[in-house]
C-alpha positions as CSV (number, residue, x, y, z in Angstrom):
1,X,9.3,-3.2,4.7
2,X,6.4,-5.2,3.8
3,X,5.1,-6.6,0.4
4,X,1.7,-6.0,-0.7
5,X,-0.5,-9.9,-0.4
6,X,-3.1,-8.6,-3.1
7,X,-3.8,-5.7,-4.9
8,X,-6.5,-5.1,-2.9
9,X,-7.5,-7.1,0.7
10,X,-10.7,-7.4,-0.8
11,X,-9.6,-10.1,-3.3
12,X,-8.4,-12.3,-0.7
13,X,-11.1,-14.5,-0.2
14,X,-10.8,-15.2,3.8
15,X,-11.5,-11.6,4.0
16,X,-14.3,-11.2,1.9
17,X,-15.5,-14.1,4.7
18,X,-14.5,-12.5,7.3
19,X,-16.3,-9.1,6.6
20,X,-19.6,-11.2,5.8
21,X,-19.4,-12.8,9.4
22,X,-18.7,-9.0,11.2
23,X,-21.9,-7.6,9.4
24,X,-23.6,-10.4,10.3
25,X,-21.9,-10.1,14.0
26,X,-22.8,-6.6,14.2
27,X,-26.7,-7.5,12.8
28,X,-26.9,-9.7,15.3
29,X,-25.6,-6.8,18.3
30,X,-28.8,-4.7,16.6
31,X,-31.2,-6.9,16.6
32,X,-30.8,-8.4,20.5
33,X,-30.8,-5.0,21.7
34,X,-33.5,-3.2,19.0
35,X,-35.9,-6.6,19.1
36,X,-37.4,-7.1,23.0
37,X,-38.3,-3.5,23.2
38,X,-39.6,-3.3,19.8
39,X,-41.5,-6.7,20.3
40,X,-42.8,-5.3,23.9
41,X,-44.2,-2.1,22.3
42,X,-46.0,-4.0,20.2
43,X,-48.0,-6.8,22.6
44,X,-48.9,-3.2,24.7
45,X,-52.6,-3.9,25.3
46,X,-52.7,-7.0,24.3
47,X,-50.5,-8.8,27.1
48,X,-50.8,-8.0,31.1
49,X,-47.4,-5.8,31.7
50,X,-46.3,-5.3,28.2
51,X,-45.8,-1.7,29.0
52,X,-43.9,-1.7,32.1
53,X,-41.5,-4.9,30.2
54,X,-41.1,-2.0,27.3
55,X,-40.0,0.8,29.6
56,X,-38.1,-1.8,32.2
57,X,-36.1,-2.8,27.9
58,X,-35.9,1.1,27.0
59,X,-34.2,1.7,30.0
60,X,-31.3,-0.7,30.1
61,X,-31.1,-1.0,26.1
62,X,-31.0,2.6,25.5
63,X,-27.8,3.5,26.6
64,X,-26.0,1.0,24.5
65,X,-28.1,0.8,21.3
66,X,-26.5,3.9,19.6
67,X,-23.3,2.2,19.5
68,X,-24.1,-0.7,18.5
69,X,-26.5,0.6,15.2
70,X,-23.4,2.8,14.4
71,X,-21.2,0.1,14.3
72,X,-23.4,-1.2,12.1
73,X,-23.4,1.5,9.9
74,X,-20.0,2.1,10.1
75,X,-18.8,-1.3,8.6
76,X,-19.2,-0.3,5.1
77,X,-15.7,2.0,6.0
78,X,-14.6,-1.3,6.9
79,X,-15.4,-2.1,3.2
80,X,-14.3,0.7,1.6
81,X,-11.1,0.3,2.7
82,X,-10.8,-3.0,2.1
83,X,-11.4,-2.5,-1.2
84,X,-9.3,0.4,-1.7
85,X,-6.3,-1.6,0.2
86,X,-3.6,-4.2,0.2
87,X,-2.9,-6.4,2.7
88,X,0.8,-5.8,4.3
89,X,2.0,-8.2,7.2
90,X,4.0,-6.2,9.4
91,X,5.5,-7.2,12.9
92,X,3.3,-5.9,16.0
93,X,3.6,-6.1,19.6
94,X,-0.1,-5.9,22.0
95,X,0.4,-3.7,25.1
96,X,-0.6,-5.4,28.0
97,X,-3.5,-3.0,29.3
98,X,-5.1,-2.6,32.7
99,X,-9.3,-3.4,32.7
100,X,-11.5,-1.0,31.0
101,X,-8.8,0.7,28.7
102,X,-9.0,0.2,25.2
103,X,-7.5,-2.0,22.8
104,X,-4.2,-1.3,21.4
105,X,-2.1,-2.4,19.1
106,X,1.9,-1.3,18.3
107,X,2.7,-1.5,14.5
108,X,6.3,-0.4,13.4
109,X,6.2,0.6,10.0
110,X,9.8,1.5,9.6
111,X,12.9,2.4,11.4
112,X,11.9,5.8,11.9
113,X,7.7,5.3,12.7
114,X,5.5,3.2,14.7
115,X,1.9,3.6,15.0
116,X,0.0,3.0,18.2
117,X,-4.1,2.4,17.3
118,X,-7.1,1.4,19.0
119,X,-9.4,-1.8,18.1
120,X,-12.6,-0.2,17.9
121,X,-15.7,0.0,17.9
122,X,-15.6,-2.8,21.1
123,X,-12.2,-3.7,21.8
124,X,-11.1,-7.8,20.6
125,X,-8.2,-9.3,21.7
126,X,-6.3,-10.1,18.2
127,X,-3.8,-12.1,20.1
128,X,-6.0,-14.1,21.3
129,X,-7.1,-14.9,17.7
130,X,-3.4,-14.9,16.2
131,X,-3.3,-18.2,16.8
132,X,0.7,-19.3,15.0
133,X,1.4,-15.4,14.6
134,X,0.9,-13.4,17.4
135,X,4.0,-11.1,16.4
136,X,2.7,-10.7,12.8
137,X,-0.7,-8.5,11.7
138,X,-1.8,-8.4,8.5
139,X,-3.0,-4.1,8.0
140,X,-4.7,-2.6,5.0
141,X,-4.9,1.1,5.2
142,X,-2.6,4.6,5.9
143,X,-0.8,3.9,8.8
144,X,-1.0,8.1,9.0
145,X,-5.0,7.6,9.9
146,X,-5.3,3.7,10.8
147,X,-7.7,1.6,8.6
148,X,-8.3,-1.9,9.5
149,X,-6.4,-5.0,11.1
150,X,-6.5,-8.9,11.0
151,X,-5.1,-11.7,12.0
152,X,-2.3,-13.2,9.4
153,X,-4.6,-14.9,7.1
154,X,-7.3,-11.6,6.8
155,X,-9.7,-14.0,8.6
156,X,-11.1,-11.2,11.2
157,X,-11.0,-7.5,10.1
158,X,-11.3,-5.2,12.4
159,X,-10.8,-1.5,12.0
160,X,-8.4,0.4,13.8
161,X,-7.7,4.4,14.6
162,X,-4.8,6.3,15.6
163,X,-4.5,6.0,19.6
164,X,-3.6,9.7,19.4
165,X,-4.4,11.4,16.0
166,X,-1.8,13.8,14.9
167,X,-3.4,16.9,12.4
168,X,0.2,17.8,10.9
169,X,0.2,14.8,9.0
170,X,-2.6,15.8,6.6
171,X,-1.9,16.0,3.0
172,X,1.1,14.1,0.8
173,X,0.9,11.0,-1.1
174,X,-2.1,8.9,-0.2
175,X,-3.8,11.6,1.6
176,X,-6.6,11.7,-1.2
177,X,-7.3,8.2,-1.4
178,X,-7.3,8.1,2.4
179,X,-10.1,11.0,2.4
180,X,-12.1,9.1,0.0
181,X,-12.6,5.9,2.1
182,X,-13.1,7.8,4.8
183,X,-10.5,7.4,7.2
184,X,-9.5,11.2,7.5
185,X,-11.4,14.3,7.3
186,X,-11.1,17.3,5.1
187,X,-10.1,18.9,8.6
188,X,-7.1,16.6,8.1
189,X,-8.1,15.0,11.6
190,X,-8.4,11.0,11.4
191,X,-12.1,10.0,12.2
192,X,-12.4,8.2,15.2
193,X,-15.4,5.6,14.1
């Protein structure tokens, strides 16, 4: 059992930090790979080779410049559920993964039910960031349809989805609020961004 830090994870001020430097992170992730191509289409006819820099930019940034805008877009579920949140500490263990996989994280949230999720939208090592705690996570959200993870101290949110969602678990107490922030759909299905 955990106790509730705050009434909501957005009144701890570390947090309200912490969000401002991951949508400043992700602005930055936007702007890198949305800038050079943009800035080459514009000095087209006006600088030797502009043209064949632009397409040479569109073709490696294209792949990976969806992602990265809707990660940037998709921070302000990061917000909302902050907002709509406490913090709880719980106890969490980090599966040691093989290259390539993503991110997880085991959170056991009583005797009977531990939640596996996934760091996305890139995966981050929150060990590595735990620093004195790397047994303890600090998780706002419905541990039914993730929400978002931090460090102890809600220094570094990151949000977090079920590893494998489970539909059955639709509906009961907090399923409403859960809907409204937008961690589940009205499908019941957690949303995996």
């Amino acid at each position: 059992m955990s106790l509730a830090l705050t009434k909501a994870a957005w009144d701890h001020p570390p947090t309200a930090v912490g969000y401002k430097r991951l949508v400043t992170r992700r602005l930055g992730w936007v702007l890198s790979l949305g800038g050079p191509p943009l800035i080459a289409l514009a000095c087209i006819g006006r600088i030797p080779h502009a043209g064949t820099c632009f397409a040479l930019m569109t073709m490696l940034v294209f792949p990976y410049l969806p992602w990265v805008v809707i990660a940037y877009f998709r921070r302000l579920r990061v917000a909302a559920v902050l907002q709509a949140y406490p913090w709880r500490e719980w106890p969490c263990r980090h599966p040691v993964r093989p290259p390539g996989s993503p991110a997880t994280i085991v959170i056991p949230f009583g005797d009977n039910f531990t939640a596996t999720f996934r760091i996305i939208p890139f995966p981050v090592v929150l060990a590595a960031l735990d620093g004195d705690h790397p047994d303890r996570i600090w998780f706002a959200g419905d541990p039914r349809f993730g929400g978002v993870v931090s460090p102890v101290g809600g220094h570094y949110p990151v949000r977090v989805v079920p590893h494998t969602p489970r539909r059955e678990e639709c509906g009961g107490e907090g399923f409403d609020l859960a809907r409204r922030v937008g961690l589940v759909r009205a499908s019941g299905k957690a949303t995996r961004t």
